[in-house]
C-alpha positions as CSV (number, residue, x, y, z in Angstrom):
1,X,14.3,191.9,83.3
2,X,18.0,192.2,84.6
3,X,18.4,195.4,86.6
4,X,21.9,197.6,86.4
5,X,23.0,200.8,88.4
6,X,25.8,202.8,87.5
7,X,27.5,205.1,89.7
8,X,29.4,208.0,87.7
9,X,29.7,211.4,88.8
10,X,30.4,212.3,84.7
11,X,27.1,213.1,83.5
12,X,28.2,212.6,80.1
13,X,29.3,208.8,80.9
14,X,26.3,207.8,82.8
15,X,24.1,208.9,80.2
16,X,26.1,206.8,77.3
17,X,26.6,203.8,79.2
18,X,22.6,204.0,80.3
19,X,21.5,204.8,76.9
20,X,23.2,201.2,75.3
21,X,22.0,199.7,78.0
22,X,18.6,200.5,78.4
23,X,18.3,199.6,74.5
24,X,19.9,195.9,75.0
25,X,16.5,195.6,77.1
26,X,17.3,196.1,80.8
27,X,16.5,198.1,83.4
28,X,19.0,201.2,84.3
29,X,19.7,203.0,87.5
30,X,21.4,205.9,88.0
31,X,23.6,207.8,90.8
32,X,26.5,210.3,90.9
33,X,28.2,209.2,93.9
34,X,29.0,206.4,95.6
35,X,27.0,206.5,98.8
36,X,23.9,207.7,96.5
37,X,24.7,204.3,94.5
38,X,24.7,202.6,97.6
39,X,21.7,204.1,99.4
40,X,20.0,202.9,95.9
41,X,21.2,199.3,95.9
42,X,20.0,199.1,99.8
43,X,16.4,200.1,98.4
44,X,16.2,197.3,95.8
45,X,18.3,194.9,94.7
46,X,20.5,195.1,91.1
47,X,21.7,192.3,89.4
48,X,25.0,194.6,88.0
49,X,26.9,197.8,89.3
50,X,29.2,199.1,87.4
51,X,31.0,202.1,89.3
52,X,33.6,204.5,88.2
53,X,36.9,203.7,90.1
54,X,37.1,207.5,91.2
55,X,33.9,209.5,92.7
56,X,33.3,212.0,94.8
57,X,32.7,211.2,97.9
58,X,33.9,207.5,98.6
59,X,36.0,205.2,95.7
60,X,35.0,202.3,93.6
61,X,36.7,199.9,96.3
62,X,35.2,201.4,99.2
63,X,31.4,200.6,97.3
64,X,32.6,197.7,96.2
65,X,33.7,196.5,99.7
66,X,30.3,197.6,100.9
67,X,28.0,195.6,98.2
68,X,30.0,192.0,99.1
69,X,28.2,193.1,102.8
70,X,24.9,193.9,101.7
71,X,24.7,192.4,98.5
72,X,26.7,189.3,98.0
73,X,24.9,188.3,94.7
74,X,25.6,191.7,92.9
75,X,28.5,191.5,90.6
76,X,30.1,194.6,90.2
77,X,32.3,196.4,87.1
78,X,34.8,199.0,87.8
79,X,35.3,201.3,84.9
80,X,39.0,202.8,85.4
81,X,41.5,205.2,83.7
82,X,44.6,203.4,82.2
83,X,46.6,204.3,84.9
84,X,44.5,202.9,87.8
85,X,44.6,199.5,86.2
86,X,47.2,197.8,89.3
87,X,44.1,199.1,91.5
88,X,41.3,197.8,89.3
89,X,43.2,194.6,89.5
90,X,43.6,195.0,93.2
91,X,39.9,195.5,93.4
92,X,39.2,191.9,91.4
93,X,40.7,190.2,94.9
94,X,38.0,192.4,96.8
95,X,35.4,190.0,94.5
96,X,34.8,192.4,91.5
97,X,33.4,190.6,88.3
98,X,35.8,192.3,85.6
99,X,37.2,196.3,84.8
100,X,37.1,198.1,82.0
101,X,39.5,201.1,80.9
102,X,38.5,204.2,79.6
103,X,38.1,205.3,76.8
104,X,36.5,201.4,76.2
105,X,34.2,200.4,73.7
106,X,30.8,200.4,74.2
107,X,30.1,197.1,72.7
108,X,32.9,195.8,74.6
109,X,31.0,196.9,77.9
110,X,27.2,195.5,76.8
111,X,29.4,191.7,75.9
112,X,30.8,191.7,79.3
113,X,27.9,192.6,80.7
114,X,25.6,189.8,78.9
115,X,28.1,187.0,79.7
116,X,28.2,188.4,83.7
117,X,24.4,187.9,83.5
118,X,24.4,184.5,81.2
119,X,26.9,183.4,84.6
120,X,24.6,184.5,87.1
121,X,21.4,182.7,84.9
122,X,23.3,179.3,85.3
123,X,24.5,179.7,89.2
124,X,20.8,180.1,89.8
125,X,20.0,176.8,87.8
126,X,22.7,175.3,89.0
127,X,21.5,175.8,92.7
128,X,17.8,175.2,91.7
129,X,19.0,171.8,90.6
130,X,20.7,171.1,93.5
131,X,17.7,172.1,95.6
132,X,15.9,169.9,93.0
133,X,17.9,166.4,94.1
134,X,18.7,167.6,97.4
135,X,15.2,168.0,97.8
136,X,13.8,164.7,95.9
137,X,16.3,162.2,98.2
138,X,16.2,163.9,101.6
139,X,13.0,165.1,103.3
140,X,13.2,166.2,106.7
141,X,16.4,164.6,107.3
142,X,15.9,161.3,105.7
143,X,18.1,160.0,103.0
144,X,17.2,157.8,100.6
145,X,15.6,156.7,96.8
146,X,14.7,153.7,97.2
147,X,11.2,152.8,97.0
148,X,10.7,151.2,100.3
149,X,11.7,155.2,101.2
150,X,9.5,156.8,99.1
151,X,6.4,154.9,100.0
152,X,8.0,156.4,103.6
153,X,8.1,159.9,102.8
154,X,4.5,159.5,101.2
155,X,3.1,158.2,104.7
156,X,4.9,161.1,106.5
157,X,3.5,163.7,104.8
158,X,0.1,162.2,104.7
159,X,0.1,161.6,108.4
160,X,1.9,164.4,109.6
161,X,-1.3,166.5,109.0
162,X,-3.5,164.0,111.0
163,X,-3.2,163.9,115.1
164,X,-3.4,159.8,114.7
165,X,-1.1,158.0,116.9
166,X,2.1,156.5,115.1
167,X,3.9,153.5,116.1
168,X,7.7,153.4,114.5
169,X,8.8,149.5,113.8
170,X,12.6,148.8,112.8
171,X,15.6,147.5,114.1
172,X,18.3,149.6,115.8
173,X,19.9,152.0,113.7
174,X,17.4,152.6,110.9
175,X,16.4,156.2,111.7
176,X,12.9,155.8,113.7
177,X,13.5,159.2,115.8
178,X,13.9,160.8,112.6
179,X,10.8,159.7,111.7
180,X,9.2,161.0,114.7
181,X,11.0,164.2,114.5
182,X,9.6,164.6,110.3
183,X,6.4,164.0,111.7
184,X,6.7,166.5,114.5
185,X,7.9,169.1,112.3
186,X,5.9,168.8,109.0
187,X,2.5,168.6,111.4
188,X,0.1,171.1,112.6
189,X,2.0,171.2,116.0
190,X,5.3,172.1,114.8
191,X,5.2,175.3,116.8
192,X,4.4,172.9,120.0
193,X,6.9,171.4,122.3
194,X,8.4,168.1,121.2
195,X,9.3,166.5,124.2
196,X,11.4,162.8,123.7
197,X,11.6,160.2,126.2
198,X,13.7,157.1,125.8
199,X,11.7,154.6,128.0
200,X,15.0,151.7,128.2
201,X,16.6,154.4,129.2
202,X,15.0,155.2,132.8
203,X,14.6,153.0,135.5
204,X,11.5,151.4,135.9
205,X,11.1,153.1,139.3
206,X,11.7,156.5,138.2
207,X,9.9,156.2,134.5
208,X,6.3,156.7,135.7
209,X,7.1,160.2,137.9
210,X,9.7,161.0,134.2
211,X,6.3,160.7,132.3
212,X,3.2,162.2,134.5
213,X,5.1,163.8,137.1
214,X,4.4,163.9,140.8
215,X,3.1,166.3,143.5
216,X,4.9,167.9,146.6
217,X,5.5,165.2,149.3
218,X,4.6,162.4,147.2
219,X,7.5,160.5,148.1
220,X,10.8,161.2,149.5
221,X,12.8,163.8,148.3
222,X,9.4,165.0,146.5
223,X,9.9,168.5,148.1
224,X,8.0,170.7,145.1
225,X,5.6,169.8,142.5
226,X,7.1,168.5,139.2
227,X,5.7,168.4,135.8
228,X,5.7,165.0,133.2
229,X,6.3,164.9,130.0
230,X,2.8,164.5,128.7
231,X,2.3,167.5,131.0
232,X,5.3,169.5,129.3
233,X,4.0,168.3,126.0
234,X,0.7,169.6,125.8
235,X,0.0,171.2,122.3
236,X,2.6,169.2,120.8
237,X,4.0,165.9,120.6
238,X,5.4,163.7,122.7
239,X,8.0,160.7,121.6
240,X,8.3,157.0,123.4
241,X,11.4,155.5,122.0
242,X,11.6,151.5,122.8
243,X,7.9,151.4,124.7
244,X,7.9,148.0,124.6
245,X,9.9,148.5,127.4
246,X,7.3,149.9,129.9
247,X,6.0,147.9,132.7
248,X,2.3,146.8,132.9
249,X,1.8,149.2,135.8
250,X,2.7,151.7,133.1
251,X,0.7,150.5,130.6
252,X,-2.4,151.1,131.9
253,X,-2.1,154.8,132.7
254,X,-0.3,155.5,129.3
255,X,-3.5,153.2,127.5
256,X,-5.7,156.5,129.5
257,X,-3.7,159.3,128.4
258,X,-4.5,157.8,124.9
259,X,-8.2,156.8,125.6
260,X,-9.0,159.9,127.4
261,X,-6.1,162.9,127.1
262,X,-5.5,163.0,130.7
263,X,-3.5,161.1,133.8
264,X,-2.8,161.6,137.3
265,X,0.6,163.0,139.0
266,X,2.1,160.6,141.4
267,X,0.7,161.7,144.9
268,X,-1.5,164.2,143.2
269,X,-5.1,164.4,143.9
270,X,-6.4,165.9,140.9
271,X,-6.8,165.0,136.9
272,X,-4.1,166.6,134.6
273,X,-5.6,166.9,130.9
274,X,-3.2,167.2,128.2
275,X,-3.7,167.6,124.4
276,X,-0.7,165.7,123.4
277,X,0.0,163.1,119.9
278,X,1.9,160.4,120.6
279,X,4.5,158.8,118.1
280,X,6.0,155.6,119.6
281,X,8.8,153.4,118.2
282,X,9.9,149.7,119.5
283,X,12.7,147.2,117.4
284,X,10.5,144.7,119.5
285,X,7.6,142.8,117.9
286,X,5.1,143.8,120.0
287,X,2.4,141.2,118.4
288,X,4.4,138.4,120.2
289,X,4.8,140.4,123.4
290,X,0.9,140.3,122.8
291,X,1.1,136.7,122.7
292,X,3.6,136.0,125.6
293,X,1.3,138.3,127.8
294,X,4.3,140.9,128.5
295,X,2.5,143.7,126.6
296,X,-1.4,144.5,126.7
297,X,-3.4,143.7,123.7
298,X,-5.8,146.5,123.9
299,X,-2.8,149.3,124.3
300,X,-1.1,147.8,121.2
301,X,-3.8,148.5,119.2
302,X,-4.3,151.6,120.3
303,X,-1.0,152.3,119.6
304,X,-0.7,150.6,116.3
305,X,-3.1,153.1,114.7
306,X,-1.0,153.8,112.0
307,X,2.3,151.5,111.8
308,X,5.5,153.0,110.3
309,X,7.8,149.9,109.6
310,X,11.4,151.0,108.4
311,X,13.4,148.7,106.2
312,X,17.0,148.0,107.3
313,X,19.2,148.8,105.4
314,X,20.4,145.6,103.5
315,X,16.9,146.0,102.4
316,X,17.8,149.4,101.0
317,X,21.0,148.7,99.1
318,X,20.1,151.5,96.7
319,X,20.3,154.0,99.5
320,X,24.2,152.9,101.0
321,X,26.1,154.9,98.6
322,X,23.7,158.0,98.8
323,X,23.5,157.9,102.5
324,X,27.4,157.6,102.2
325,X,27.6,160.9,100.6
326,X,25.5,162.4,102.3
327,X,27.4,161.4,105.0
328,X,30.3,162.6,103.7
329,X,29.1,166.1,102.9
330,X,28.6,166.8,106.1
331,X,31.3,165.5,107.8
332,X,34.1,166.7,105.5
333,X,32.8,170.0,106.2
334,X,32.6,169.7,110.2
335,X,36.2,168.8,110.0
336,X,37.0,171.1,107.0
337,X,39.0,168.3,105.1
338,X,38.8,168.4,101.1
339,X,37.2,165.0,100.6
340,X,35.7,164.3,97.2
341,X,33.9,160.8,97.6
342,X,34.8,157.2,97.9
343,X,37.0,155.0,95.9
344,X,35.4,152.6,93.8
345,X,36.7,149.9,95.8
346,X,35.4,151.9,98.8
347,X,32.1,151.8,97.6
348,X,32.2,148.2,96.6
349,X,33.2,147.4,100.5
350,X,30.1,149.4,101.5
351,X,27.9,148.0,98.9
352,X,28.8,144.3,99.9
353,X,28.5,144.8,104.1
354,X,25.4,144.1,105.6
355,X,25.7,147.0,107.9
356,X,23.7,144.9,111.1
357,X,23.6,148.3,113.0
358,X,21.8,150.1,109.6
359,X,22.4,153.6,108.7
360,X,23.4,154.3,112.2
361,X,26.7,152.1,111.6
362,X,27.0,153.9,108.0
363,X,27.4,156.7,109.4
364,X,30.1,156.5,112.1
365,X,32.1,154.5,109.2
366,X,32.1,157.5,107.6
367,X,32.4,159.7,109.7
368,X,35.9,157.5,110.7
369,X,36.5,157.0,107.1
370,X,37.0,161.0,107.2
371,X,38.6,161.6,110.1
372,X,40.9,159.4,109.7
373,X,41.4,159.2,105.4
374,X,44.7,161.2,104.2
375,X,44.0,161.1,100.3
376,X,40.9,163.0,98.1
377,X,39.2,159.8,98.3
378,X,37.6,157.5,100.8
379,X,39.7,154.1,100.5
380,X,38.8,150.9,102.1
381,X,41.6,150.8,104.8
382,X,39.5,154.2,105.5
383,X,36.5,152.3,106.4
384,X,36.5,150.1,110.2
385,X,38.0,147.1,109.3
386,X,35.3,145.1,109.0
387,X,33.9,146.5,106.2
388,X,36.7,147.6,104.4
389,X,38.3,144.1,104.5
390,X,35.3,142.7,102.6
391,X,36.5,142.5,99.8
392,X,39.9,141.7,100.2
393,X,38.7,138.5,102.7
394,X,36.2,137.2,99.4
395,X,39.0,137.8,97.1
396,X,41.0,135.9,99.2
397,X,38.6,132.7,99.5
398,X,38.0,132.8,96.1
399,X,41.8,132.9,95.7
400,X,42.8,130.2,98.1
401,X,39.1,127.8,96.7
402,X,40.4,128.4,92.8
403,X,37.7,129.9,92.0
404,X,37.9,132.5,89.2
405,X,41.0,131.1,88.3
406,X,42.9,134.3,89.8
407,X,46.2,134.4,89.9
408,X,47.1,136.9,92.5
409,X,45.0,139.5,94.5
410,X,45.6,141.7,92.7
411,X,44.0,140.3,89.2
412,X,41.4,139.4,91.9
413,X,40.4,142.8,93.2
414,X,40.7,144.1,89.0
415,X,38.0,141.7,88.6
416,X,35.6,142.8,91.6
417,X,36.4,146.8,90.5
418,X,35.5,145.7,86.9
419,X,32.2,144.1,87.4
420,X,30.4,146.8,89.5
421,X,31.6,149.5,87.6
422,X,29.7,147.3,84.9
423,X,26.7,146.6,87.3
424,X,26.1,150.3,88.5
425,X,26.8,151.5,84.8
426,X,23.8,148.8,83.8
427,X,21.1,150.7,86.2
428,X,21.7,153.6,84.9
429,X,21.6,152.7,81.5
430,X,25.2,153.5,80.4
431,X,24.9,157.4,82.1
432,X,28.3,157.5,82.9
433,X,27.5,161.1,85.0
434,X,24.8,159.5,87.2
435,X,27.1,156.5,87.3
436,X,30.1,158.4,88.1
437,X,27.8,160.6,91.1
438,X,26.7,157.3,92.4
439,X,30.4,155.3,92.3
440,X,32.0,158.5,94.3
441,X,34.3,159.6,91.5
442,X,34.3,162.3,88.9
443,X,33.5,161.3,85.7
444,X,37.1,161.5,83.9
445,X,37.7,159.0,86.5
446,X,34.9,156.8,85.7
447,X,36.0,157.2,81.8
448,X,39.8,156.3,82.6
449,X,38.8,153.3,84.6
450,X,36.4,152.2,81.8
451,X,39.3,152.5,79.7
452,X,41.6,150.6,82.0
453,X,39.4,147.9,82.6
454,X,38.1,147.7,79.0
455,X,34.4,148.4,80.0
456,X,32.6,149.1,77.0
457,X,29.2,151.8,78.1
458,X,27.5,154.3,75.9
459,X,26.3,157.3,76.9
């Protein structure tokens, strides 16, 4: 039931306009003064106020000023004599939903009021959905709908509830320390540290003090006792990006933290335990380090408990334009540029790239692509060059070869635009608003290039 306060200090008036209201079926409030209305809508919430322009104590403005603060979802009707309308008009800039005049009909107050709350029923859909396909393509920070993804998202949230260790496969780029942190964060430690070490990234001679830290005087310089990161993880989880760097020596005391939750400080003289899960993550495959003898045997399968291998993403070519949005979103808004997707020769150029460096190398096109774009829409000069000259260089071969029997680029480039609009319209079975959301454009965009290009589609 949709809940209204009016504020009135006319008995008279509050009593008519509650009256008609109360028998449309909602819930009525009442106060005679502005800072009673307000000390009411601070106690519970109303979906309506409609105030009287003049009261008491503090005007209509002044509680309408005060209700964007503490109530930003509360639309608000002023109710105003004829000749306070410049103010009531004034007060629609302050966020007000509409006025009314007096003497105003009553039916004329119960419509506005029913299509103010029919609005405010289809905002909240309208953000439910987008929670909705937000929420089905991105968990935890991952992007993607393919079903190599899904099948990824299953495992997360299957194994994030388990303490089991977790070794990350994929090449560079593909996202395997989000993975790690969506485990982390959808677990049972969540509240614990999450400490993340990048093994290629310290020396080999400084890598084993980085991980179970030493004791005073253990070596030079070693003036004060210093924890690890296993030590600085316990209770949470700890994350070994590239192990198949580590050194034998390494190996073995990292192959007893995992057998038996405890290690030794360099120069220490006593056992450190530490309750730690391990997530570990490698672009190497480790089964022929196995082989070559540069990685033990029995610490890769006690690290290949449960195996996470991420799909690059040519393998994902469902996910590029999604990812590319996504992408976008975010950093149209961290440079606070009006950018409304991609071109559809844009997203042809990203479609047909292989992207070697995976989403990594997606997203720093993008993030280009908007820094350095001019129009509404991403365009494939936007893109690094590379990518956005795809296109032109196969039009171009296929040009100079004879093939397609173009006669200039341009009839070339038509002929590209033509037959992916065609292809993306195909998987989704003509819907030319899920086709439109997935080219980049709006859909009177889509339509007029449908029409341009004589691309027949039903709905």
């Amino acid at each position: 039931m949709s809940r209204v306060l009016i504020i009135d200090d006319e008995p008279l008036m509050r009593i008519s306009v509650s009256d008609a209201l109360k028998g449309e079926g909602y819930e009525v409030s009442e106060a005679a003064s502005g800072r009673e209305g307000l000390g009411l809508a601070g106690e519970s919430g109303f979906d309506v106020v409609i105030t009287d322009l003049r009261l008491p104590d503090i005007d209509g403005i002044e509680v309408l000023k005060a209700l964007r603060k503490s109530s930003p979802e509360t639309m608000v009707v002023l109710i105003t004599a004829f000749g306070a309308v410049e103010t009531a008009v004034e007060a629609m800039k302050y966020g007000a939903y509409d006025y009314v005049t007096k003497p105003f009909a009553m039916d004329e107050l119960l419509i506005m009021i029913k299509r103010m709350l029919k609005l405010k029923e289809l905002e909240r859909e309208n953000q439910s959905l987008k929670e909705q396909v937000e929420g089905r393509y991105n968990f935890s920070g991952l992007v993607g709908r393919s079903e190599k993804m899904n099948e990824i998202f299953e495992m997360i949230k299957v194994i994030s509830q388990t303490d089991s260790t977790v070794l990350i496969l994929g090449e560079s780029g593909t996202g395997k320390e989000i993975v790690a942190g969506a485990i982390h964060r959808n677990g049972p430690r969540k509240d614990g540290p999450y400490i993340k070490v990048s093994c290629a990234a310290i020396p080999e001679t400084l890598l084993e003090a980085e991980l179970f830290g030493y004791d005073k005087g253990a070596f030079t310089g070693a003036v004060k006792q210093k924890k690890g990161r296993f030590e600085l993880a316990d209770k949470g989880t700890i994350f070994l990006d590239e192990i198949g760097e580590l050194a034998p020596s390494i190996q073995v005391k990292l192959l007893r933290v995992l057998q038996e939750k405890e290690f030794d400080r360099l120069g220490g003289t006593g056992t450190v335990s530490a309750d730690v899960r391990v997530i570990c993550a490698t672009q190497r495959d480790l089964k022929k380090e196995v082989q070559n003898g540069s990685f033990r045997e029995d610490l890769y399968y006690r690290l290949n408990v449960v195996p996470i291998a991420l799909p690059p993403l040519r393998e994902r070519k469902g996910d590029i334009i999604l990812l590319a949005n996504h992408f976008l979103n975010y950093y149209s808004g961290l440079c606070k540029k009006q950018v409304k997707g991609f071109s559809v020769e844009a997203v042809e150029a990203l479609i047909k790239y292989p992207f070697p460096g995976n989403v990594r190398e997606l997203e720093h096109a993008v993030e280009r692509a908007v820094v350095m774009g001019k129009g509404e829409e991403i365009q494939p000069w936007d893109l690094p060059e590379e990518i956005g000259n795809s296109n032109l260089n196969d039009c171009l071969k296929a040009f100079q070869s004879g093939q397609g029997g173009y006669e200039n680029l341009t009839k070339a480039m038509k002929d590209f635009e033509r037959k992916y609009i065609i292809k993306v319209l195909e998987e989704t079975n003509g819907n030319k608003t899920l086709a439109a959301r997935l080219l980049g454009v709006s859909r009177k965009t889509l339509w007029e290039k449908c029409k341009l290009l004589e691309i027949i589609s039903g709905e």
